[in-house]
N, C-alpha and C positions, 0 to 999 in steps of 0.2 A: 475356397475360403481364404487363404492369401492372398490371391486377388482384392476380396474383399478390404483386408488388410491395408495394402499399397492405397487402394483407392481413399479407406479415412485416413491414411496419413497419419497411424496410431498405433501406439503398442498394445495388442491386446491383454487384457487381465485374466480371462480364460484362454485354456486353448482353443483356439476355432473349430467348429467340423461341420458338416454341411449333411442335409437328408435329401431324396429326391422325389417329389412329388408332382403330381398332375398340377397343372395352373388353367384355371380355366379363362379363357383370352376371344370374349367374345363369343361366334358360333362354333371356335374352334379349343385347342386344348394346347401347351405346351410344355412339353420338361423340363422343369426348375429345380436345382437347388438354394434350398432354403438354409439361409444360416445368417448369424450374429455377429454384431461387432461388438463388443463388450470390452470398454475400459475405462480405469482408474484416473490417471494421468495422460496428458497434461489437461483433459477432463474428463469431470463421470460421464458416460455414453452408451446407450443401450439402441442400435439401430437393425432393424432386420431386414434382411433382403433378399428377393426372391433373385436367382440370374437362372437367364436360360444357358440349359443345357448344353447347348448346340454353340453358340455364337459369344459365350460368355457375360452379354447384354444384362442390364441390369431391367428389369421387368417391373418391379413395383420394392417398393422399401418404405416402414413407416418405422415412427419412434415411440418407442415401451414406455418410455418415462414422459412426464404429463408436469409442466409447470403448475402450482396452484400458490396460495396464500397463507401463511404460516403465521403464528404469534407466540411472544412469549413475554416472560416478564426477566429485564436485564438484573445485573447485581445488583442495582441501587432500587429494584424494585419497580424501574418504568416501563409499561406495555410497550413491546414492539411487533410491527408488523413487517413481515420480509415472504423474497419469492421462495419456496422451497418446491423439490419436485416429488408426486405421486410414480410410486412403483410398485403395481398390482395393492396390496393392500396396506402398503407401508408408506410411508412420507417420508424422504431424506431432505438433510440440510443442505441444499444445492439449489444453484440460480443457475437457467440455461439462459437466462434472456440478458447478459452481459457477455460481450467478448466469447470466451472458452469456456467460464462458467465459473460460479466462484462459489465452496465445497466448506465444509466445517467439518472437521475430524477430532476423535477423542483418544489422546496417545496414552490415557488411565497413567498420568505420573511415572510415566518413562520417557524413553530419548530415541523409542522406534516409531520412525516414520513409515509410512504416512499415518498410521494409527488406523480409527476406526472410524467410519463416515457415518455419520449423523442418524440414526432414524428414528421415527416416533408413528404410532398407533393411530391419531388421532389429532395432530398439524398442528398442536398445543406443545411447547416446547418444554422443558422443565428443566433444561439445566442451564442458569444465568452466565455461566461465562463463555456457552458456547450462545448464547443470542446473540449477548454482544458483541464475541467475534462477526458472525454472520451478517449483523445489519449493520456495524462500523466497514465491515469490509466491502459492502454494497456500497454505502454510503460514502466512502474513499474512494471506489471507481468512478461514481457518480458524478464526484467533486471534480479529480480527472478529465473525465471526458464533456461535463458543460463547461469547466472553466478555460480549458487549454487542448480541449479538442482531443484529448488522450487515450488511444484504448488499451485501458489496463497496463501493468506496469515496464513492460516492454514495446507498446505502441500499437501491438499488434494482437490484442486481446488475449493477454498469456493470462492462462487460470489462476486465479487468487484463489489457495489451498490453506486455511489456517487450522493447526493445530492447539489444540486449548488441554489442558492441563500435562504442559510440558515438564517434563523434572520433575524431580522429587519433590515432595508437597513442600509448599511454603517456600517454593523458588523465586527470589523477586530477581526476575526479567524478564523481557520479550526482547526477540529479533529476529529478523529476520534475514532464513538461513539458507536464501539461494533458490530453492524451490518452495518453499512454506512459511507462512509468519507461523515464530514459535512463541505459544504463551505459556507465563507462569503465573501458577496462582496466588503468588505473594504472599506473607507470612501474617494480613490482616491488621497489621501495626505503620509497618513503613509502606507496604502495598498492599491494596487491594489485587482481586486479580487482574490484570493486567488490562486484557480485553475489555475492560469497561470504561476504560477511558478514549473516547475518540481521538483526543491529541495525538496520544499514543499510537494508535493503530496506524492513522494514515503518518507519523513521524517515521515508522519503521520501513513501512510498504513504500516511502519515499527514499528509503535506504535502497530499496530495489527500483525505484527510477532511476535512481544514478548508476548502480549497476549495470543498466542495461542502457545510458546516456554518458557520460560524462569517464563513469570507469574509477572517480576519484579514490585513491589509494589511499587507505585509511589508518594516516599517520600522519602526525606534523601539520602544519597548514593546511594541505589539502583532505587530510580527516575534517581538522575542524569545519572547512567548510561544506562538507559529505553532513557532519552533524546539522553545523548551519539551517543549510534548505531543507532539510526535514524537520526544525524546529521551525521554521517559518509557515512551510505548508500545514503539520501541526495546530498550528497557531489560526494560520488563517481558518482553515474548514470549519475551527467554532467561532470565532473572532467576540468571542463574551468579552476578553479583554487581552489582555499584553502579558499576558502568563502562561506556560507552556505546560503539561502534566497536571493539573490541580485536580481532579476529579480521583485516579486511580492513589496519588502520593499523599503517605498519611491519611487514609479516612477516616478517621477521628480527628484532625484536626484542622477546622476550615478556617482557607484563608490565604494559606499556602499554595506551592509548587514548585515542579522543578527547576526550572527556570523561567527567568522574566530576559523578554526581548526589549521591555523599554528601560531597566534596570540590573543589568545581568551580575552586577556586583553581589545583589541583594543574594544569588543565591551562592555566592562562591566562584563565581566564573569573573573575566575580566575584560573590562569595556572599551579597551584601548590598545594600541600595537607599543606605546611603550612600556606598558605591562605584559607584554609577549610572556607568557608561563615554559620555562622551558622543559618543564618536567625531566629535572636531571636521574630519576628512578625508573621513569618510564611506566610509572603506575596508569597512565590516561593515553596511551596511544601517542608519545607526543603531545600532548595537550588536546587532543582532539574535541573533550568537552567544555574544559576549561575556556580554551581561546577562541572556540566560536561564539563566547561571548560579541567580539568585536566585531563580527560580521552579523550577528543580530542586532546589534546598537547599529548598526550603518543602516541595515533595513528598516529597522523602526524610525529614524530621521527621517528615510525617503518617502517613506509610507505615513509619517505622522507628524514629523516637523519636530522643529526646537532648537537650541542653542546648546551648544555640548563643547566644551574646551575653547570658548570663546569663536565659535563657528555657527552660524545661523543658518539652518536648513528649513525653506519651506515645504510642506508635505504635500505629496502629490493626491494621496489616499491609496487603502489597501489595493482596489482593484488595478490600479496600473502598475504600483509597489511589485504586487505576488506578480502580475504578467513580465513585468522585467526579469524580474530574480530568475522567475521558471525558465524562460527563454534562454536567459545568459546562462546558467547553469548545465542547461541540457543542450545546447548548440553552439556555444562556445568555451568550454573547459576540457580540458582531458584530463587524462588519470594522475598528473604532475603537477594540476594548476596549485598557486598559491594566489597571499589574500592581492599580492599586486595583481595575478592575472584576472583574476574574480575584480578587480574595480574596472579595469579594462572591457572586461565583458558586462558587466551590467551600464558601465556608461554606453560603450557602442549597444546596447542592445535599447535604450534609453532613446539613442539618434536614429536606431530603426526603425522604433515604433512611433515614434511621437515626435519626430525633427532634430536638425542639429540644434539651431536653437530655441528647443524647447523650454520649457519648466524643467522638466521631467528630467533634462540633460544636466541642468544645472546644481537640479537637488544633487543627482545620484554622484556630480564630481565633490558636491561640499559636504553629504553626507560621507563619504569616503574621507576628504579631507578633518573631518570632523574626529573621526576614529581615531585618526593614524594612519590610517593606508596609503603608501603613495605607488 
C-alpha cells in the first residue's frame, strides 16, 4: 500500500491497507493485493489497484469516481450546468477533466478547512453559492487555459478547492488563502455572496497566479499592482463593460461597482502617480487598492484608447491589451516590482509580441506616459 502511495504522488486521506486475492490473468491465476488510493488534496481521487504479489507490478487499476453533468440554479437565479463526479450513488461537486480537479466545499460558516465536499442525491444542486463557486471556478480555468495557454493557477494544473460559506454569516469577503478560494456570504446589503460574481472569482484565483508567478509582495506599489492584474483579468473574463465587481456589490442597487478601470476616480481610487495615496495609517496595505487605480487607467488607454492629462493613446483592443498585461506580469516582475518596473515590463513585453515598432509599443509607452509612470 505505500507503494501505492509514492506511485500517485499523494497524501492519502484514509489509511491505506491492502487485501489478498486470486487475479484471474488469462488461462492462468495471480496473487494480487488489492487496495486504494483515496485522497482529499491537492485533489479528490478514488483509484483501485490490483499489484502482484510477487514482483510488486501493477496488474490492472480503475477509477471509483465517474465524471457526469451537474446543474443548478446560481444566486441570482440562473441555470448552470457544470462537470461534477458520480460515486457509487452519490454525486459530488468535483470536475476531474481540468488539471487536478477543481472541488466545492461547505466550511458551514466557519474558518475550518477544507470543510465539506459537496454531494447530492440526484446531480440537481440546491445550494446557490456553492454553484456559483463551482462553474465561475471552471469557468476561470477555462478562461486561463484558452486565453494564455495556462494550467490552473500554478501552471501546472494545481486543484482549484473553493470553500463557500466562509466565516461567520454575513462576512463581506472572499480571498484567496494559499490553498482554497474563501468565500463569504455577505450581509445581502453591501454583498451579495461572494461567489456569484464572476469578476470576483477569477480577480481572487488571479491573486494565486501571482503567487505562484510574479510573487508580488502585497504592500505599496507592488500590492497595488498584485490588485491591478487581477482587476483586469476580472474585468476581462466578462468584458460587459469597464467596471469591475457590479454583480456581487450592492444588489439592490444597479448600476454600480467596485471599481471602474476606465474611470477609477469614480470609485474612490486614483488615476494618476501624482495622486500616489500614501496611506499614512496604513489602513489599505500601502495603498494597495487605492493606487491600482493608475495602473488600471494605463491598461484601459492601451486596451481602449483616449486622451488622459493631455496624452493621446490609441487602443490596441482587449485581446492584445489582457495578452501583454498577462505576460509582463507573470514573466517579467518579481516580488519587489514597482509601477516604473511594470511599464518596463509591459512595454518590452509589447516589443515581444508584436515588434519594436509596433502600435502596440507605442500605445503601451504613452499610455504609461499618460498616467504618470515613468
Amino acid at each position: 500500500a505505500s507503494s501505492i502511495s509514492k506511485i500517485a504522488n499523494l497524501e492519502p486521506s484514509v489509511d491505506p491497507k491492502a487485501e489478498l486475492y486470486i487475479y484471474p490473468d488469462g488461462d492462468s491465476t495471480r496473487l494480487v493485493y488489492v487496495t486504494e488510493v483515496n485522497t482529499l488534496q491537492p485533489t479528490l481521487l478514488r483509484t483501485r489497484y490490483f499489484i502482484d504479489a510477487n514482483d510488486g507490478k501493477i496488474v490492472f487499476k480503475y477509477d471509483i469516481l465517474n465524471e457526469v453533468i451537474g446543474t443548478g440554479r446560481g444566486v441570482f437565479g440562473d441555470t448552470k450546468t457544470f462537470e461534477t463526479t458520480a460515486s457509487g450513488k452519490k454525486y459530488q461537486l468535483k470536475d476531474t477533466t481540468r488539471g487536478k480537479g477543481i472541488l466545492t466545499y461547505n466550511v458551514h460558516n466557519t474558518e475550518t478547512l477544507p470543510g465539506t465536499l459537496y454531494t447530492d442525491s440526484d446531480n440537481v444542486w440546491e445550494d446557490p453559492a456553492a454553484v456559483d463557486a463551482h462553474a465561475y471556478a471552471i469557468r476561470t480555468y477555462d478562461y486561463y487555459k484558452d486565453r494564455f495557454g495556462r494550467d490552473s493557477i500554478d501552471g501546472h494544473g494545481m486543484a482549484i478547492a473553493s470553500a463557500v460559506h466562509y466565516g461567520a454569516r454575513n462576512y463581506n469577503n472572499a480571498h484567496w488563502g494559499g490553498t482554497h478560494m474563501l468565500y463569504g456570504d455577505g450581509d445581502g446589503t453591501l454583498f451579495a455572496p461572494f461567489s456569484s460574481d464572476l469578476e470576483i472569482v477569477a480577480h481572487e484565483l488571479t491573486h494565486g497566479v501571482t503567487e505562484h508567478s510574479s510573487g508580488l509582495v502585497y504592500f505599496a506599489e507592488s500590492g497595488a499592482l498584485s490588485e491591478a492584474i487581477s482587476d483586469i483579468i476580472g474585468n476581462d473574463i466578462d468584458r460587459t463593460n469597464w467596471d469591475f465587481g457590479k454583480v456581487a456589490y450592492t444588489p439592490n442597487i444597479k448600476g454600480d461597482a467596485i471599481r471602474s478601470l476606465s474611470d477609477p476616480v469614480k470609485y474612490g481610487q486614483v488615476d494618476h502617480y501624482s495622486n500616489l495615496y500614501p496611506d499614512p495609517n496604513n489602513e489599505d496595505y500601502g495603498g494597495a487598492h487605492i493606487n491600482s487605480g493608475i495602473i488600471n487607467k494605463a491598461y484601459y488607454l492601451l486596451a481602449q484608447g483616449g486622451t488622459f492629462h493631455g496624452v493621446k493613446v490609441d487602443g490596441i483592443g482587449r485581446d492584445a491589451a489582457v495578452y501583454i498585461y498577462y505576460n509582463a506580469f507573470t514573466n517579467y516582475l518579481t516580488s519587489t516590482s514597482n509601477f516604473s518596473t511594470a511599464r518596463a515590463a509591459v512595454i518590452q513585453t509589447a516589443k515581444d509580441s508584436y515588434g519594436e515598432n509596433s502600435i502596440a509599443v507605442t500605445s503601451a509607452i504613452k499610455s504609461f506616459d499618460a498616467v504618470g509612470v515613468k
